[in-house]
C-alpha positions in Angstrom: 0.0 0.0 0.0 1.6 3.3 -0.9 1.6 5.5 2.5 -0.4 8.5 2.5 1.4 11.7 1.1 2.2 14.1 4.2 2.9 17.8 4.5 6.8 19.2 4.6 6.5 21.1 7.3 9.7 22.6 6.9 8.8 23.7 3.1 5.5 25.2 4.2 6.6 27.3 7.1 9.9 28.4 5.0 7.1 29.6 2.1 5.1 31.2 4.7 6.9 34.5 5.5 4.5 35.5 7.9 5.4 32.2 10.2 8.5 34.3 11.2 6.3 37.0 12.9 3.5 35.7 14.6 2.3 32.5 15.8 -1.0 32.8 13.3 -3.6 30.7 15.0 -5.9 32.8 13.1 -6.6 30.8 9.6 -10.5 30.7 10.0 -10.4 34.3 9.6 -7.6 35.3 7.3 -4.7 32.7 7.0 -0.9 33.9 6.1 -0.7 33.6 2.0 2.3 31.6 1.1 4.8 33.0 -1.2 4.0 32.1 -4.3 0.3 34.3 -3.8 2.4 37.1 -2.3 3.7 37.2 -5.4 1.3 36.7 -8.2 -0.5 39.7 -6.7 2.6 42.1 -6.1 4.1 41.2 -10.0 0.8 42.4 -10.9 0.3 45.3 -9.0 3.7 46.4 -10.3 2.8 45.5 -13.8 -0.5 48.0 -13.6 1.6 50.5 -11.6 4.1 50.2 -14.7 1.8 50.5 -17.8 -1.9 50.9 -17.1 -4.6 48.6 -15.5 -6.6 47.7 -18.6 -3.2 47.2 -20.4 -1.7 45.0 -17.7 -5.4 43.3 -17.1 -4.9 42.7 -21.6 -1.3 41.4 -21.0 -2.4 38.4 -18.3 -6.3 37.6 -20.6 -5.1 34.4 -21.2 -4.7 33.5 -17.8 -7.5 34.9 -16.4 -10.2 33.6 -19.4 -8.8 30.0 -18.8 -6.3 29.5 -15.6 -8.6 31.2 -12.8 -12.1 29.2 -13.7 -10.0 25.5 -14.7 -7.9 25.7 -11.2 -11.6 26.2 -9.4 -13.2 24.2 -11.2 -10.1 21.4 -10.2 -10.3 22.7 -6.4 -14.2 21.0 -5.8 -15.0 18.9 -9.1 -16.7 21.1 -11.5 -16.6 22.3 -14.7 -15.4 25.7 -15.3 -18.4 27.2 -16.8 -19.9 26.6 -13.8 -17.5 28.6 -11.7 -17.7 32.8 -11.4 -15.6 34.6 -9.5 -16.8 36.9 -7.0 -15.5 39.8 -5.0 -16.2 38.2 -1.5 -17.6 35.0 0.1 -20.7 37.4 1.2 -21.8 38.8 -1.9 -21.2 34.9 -3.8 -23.4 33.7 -1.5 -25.7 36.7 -2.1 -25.9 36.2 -5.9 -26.9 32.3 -5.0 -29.4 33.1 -2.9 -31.2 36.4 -4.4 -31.4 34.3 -7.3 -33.4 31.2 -5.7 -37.4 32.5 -7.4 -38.9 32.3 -3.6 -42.9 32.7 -3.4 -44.6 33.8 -0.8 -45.0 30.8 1.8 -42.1 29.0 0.4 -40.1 27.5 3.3 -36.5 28.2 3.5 -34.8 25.4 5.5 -31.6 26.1 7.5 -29.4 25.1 10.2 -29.3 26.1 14.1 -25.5 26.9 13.7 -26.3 29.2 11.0 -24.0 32.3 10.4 -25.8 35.6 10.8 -25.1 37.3 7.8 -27.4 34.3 5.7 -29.8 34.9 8.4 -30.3 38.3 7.9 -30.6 37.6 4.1 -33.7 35.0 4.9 -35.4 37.5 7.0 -34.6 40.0 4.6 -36.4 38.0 2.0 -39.5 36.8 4.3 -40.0 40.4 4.4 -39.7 41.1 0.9 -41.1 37.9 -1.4 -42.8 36.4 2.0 -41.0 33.5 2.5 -40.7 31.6 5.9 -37.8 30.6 7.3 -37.9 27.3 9.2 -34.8 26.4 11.5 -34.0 22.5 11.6 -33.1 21.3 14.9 -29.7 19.9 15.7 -28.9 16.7 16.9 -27.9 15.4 19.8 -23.9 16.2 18.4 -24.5 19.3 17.6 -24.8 19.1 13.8 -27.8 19.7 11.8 -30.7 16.7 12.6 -30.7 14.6 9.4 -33.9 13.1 10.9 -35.5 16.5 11.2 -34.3 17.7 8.0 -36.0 14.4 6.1 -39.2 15.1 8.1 -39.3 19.1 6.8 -38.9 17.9 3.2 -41.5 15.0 3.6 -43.9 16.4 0.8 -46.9 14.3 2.1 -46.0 15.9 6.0 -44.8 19.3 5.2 -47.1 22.3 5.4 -46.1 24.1 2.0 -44.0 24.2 -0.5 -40.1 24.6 0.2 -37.9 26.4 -1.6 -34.7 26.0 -0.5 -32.0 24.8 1.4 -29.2 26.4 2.4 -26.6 25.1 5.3 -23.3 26.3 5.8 -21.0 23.5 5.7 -18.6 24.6 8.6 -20.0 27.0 11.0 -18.1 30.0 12.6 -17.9 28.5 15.9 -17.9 25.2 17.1 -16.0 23.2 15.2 -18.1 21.1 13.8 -19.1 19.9 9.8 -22.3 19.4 8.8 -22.8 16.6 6.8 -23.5 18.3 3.6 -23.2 14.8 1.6 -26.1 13.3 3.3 -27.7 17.3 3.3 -27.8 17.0 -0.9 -28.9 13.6 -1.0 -32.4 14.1 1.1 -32.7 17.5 -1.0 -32.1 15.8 -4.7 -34.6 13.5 -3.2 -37.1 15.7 -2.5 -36.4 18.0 -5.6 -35.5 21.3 -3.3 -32.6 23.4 -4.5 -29.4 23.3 -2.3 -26.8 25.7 -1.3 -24.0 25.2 0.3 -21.9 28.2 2.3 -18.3 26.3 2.1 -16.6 29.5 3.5 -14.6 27.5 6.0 -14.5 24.2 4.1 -12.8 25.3 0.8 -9.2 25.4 1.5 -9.2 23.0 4.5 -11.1 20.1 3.2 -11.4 18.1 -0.2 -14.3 19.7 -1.1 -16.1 18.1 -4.1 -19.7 19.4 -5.7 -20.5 16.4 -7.8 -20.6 14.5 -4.0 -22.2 16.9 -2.2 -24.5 17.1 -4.6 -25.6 20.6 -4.1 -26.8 23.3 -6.7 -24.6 26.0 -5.9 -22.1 26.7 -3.2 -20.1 29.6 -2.1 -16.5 30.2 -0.7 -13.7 33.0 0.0 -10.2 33.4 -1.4 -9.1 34.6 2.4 -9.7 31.7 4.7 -8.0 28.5 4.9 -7.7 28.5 1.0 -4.9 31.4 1.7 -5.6 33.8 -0.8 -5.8 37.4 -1.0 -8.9 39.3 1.4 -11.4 40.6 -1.6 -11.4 37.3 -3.2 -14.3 34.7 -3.8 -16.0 32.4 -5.7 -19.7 30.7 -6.7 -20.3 27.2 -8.2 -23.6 27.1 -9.8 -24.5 23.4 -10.8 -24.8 23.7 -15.4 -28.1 22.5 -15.8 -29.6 24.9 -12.6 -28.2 27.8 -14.0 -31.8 29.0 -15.6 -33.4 28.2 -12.8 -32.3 31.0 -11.0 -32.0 34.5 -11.5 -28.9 37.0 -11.1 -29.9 39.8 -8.7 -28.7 42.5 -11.0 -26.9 42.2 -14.3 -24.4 44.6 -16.2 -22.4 44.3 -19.9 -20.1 41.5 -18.6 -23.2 39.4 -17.3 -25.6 39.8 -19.9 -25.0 41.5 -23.6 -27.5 44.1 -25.1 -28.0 42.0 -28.3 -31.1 44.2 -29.9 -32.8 47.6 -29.1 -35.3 46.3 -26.3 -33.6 42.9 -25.6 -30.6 41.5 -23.7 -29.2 38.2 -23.6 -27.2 36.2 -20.9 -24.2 34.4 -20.6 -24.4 31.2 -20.9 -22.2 30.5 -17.7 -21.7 31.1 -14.3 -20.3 34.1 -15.2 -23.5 36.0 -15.4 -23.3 36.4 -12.2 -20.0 38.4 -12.2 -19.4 41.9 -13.3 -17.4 43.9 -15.1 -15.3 45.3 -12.8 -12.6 42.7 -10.5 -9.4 42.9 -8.9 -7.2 41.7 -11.1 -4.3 41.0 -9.0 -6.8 39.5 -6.9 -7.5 36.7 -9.2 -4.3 36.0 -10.3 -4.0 35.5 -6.5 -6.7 33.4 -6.2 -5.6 31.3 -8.6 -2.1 30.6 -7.4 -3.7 30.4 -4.0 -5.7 27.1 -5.6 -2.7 25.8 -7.3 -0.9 26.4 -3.8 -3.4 24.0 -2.0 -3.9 21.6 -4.9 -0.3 20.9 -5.1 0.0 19.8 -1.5 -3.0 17.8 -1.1 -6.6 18.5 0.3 -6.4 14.9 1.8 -3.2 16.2 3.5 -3.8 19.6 4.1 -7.1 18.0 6.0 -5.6 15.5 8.1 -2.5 17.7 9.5 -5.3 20.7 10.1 -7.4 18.5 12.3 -4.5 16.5 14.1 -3.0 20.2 15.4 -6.8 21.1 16.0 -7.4 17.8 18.2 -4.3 18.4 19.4 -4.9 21.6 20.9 -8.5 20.6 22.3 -6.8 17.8 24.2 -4.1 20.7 25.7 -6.9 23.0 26.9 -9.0 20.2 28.2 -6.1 19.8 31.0 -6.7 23.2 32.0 -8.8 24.0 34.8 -11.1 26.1 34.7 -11.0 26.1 30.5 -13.9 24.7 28.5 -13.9 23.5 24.7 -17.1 24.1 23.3 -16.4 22.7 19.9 -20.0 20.4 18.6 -20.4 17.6 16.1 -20.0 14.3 15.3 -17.2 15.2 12.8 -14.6 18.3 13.9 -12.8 20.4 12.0 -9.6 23.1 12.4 -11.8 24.8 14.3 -11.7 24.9 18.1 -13.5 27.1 20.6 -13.5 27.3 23.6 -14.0 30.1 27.2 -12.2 30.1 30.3 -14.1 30.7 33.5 -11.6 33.5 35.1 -10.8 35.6 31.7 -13.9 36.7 29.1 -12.8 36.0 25.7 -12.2 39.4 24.2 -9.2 39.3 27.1 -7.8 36.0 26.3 -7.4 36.9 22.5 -5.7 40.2 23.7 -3.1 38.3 26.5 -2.5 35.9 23.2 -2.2 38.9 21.2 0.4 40.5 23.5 2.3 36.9 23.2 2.4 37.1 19.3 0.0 34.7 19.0 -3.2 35.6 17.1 -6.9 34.0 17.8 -10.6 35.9 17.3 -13.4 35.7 18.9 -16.9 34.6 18.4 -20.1 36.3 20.1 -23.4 35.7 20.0 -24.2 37.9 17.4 -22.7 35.3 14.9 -24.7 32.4 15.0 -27.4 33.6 18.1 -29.7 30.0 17.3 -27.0 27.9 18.1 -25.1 30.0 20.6 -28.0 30.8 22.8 -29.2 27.1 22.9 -26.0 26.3 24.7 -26.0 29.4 26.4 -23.0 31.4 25.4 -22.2 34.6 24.8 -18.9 34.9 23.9 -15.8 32.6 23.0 -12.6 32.1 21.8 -11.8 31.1 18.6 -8.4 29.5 17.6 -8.1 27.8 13.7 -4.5 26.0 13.0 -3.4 25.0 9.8 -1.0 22.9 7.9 1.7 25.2 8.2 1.6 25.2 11.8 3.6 23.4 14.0 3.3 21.5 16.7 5.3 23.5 19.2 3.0 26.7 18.1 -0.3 25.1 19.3 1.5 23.8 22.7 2.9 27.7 22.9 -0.6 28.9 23.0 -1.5 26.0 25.2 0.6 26.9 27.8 -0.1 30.8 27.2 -4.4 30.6 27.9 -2.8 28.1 31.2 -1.3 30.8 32.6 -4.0 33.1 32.5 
């Protein structure tokens, strides 16, 4: 049997600049870029300082009408006319879900562990096309209630028609992963539309669309893919493409074919517009390239051992809880500590060179109040973190 490929840990840390600075445990927000990012967006940043950004944008074309949409569509198994990329994980998601043609009493089904800004954007749309939005229960793990979740799509039980679901596939906090597999089979079955916020997944995770099975997913350049901050992207499955409309449409989406009459594009690109960071998607792209090149498998497995690895440190230390959820865990831990409240542990661990966030209530309130917490800390290795770092900031939240 050939032994599973591993990461250099040596080689990653040595093409991490950043890893000299700070002990980044951080990547769930914004990870360190490696080198090779740094540098596809400084050359072109230089290149527009140099000689004009619609010249310099002209001089890379090739890349960016073929490279950026085949190395996403590599990253998660699609094709890359299915692929657009957007300015932010937000406003991907945004497109995606705008799109979905609600009715009034059309039930949008999501989970407890929900992130805020999607939950704004259902109430937002209750308000506006009268939709409902039903929460599923979680489980007895934490994760979203596969039971429940069958039950709500029952069409001979339900009470009206649903017309969506949408689940992100790694909360904020918590740690857990909801099992978006099993998510997209019950909703192919039951012939609801599916969408997928992978903001935390992509990057950290094999991550594959044709498996999940969902109709359109969203994810961020910034994260533990370690691209450049203002960088995104949106799967939307080929054949739902029609089903769904963009939210507002300009000369690169659509082209103004006859006097009184437009006409789309015929890919995921419609929902894209004219105007992009350049740089930004050039970073993007080697950002991809980056991760594919070591591994998601890889990446995966040396993420969660350094994230088990610091769950089992703070669980010897009295007085500290880990709050993480789930039947399955990711590179996310969280956790409180009864003497400190956790906007002071991040600054102590700030003061150390060691860098964590915090999560309030505010974030995901459905899941947060039914365990009744307000506030904790947040801490997200990666690959290209060592051992010694996580047992640094082990020891640092003991001696608080």
């Amino acid at each position: 049997m050939t032994p599973a490929p591993t990461i250099d840990l040596e080689r990653a840390r040595r093409e991490t600049p950043g890893t000299a600075a700070v002990n980044h445990l951080n990547n769930a927000g914004a990870a360190l870029m490696p080198r090779p990012v740094l540098q596809a967006v400084q050359d072109h940043l230089a290149r527009e300082a140099e000689i004009g950004g619609y010249e310099a944008a002209d001089a890379v074309e090739a890349a960016l009408e073929t490279g950026v949409y085949q190395s996403i569509a590599s990253l998660i198994n699609a094709a890359p006319a299915e692929v657009a990329v957007i300015e932010n994980a937000t406003r991907a998601w945004d497109m995606a879900f705008y799109g979905v043609r609600l009715q009034p009493g059309d039930r949008i089904l999501t989970a407890e562990a929900e992130y805020s800004s999607n939950v704004i954007a259902f109430f937002h749309q209750a308000q506006r096309r009268g939709a409902v939005v039903e929460t599923v229960p979680s489980d007895e793990t934490g994760q979203i209630d596969l039971k429940a979740l069958g039950r709500a799509l029952d069409v001979k039980k339900r009470k009206g028609r649903v017309g969506l679901v949408a689940v992100t596939h790694i909360p904020t906090n918590g740690g857990l992963v909801n099992p978006a597999v099993a998510i997209g089979k019950l909703a192919r079955a039951a012939g609801v539309p599916y969408l997928l916020d992978a903001c935390q997944s992509v990057g950290q995770m094999p991550v594959d669309v044709v498996e999940i099975g969902c109709d359109m997913l969203s994810a961020t350049g910034r994260k533990f893919l370690r691209g450049p901050r203002g960088t995104g992207f949106l799967f939307v499955r080929q054949d739902f493409l029609d089903s769904i409309d963009p939210p507002f449409l300009d000369n690169h989406a659509a082209t103004w074919v006859a006097p009184h009459r437009y006409a789309l594009r015929p890919d995921a690109r419609r929902f894209e517009n004219w105007e992009s960071f350049i740089a930004g998607k050039l970073g993007l792209k080697a950002a991809v390239d980056y991760a594919l090149g070591w591994g998601l498998e890889p990446i995966h497995a040396r993420t969660c051992g350094l994230a088990q690895r610091m769950r089992d440190g703070l669980a010897t230390i009295p007085g500290a809880r880990v709050l993480d959820i789930g039947r399955e865990k990711c590179g996310i831990v969280s956790f409180a500590l009864k003497s400190q409240p956790a906007e002071a542990v991040q600054q102590a661990l700030a003061a150390a060179r060691i860098n964590v966030s915090t999560s309030t209530v505010f974030g995901t309130r459905w899941d947060m109040e039914r365990r009744g917490i307000d506030k904790l800390v947040r801490a997200s290795p990666h690959y290209y973190n060592s051992e010694e770092e996580v047992d640094a900031m082990v020891e640092a939240v003991g001696r608080l």
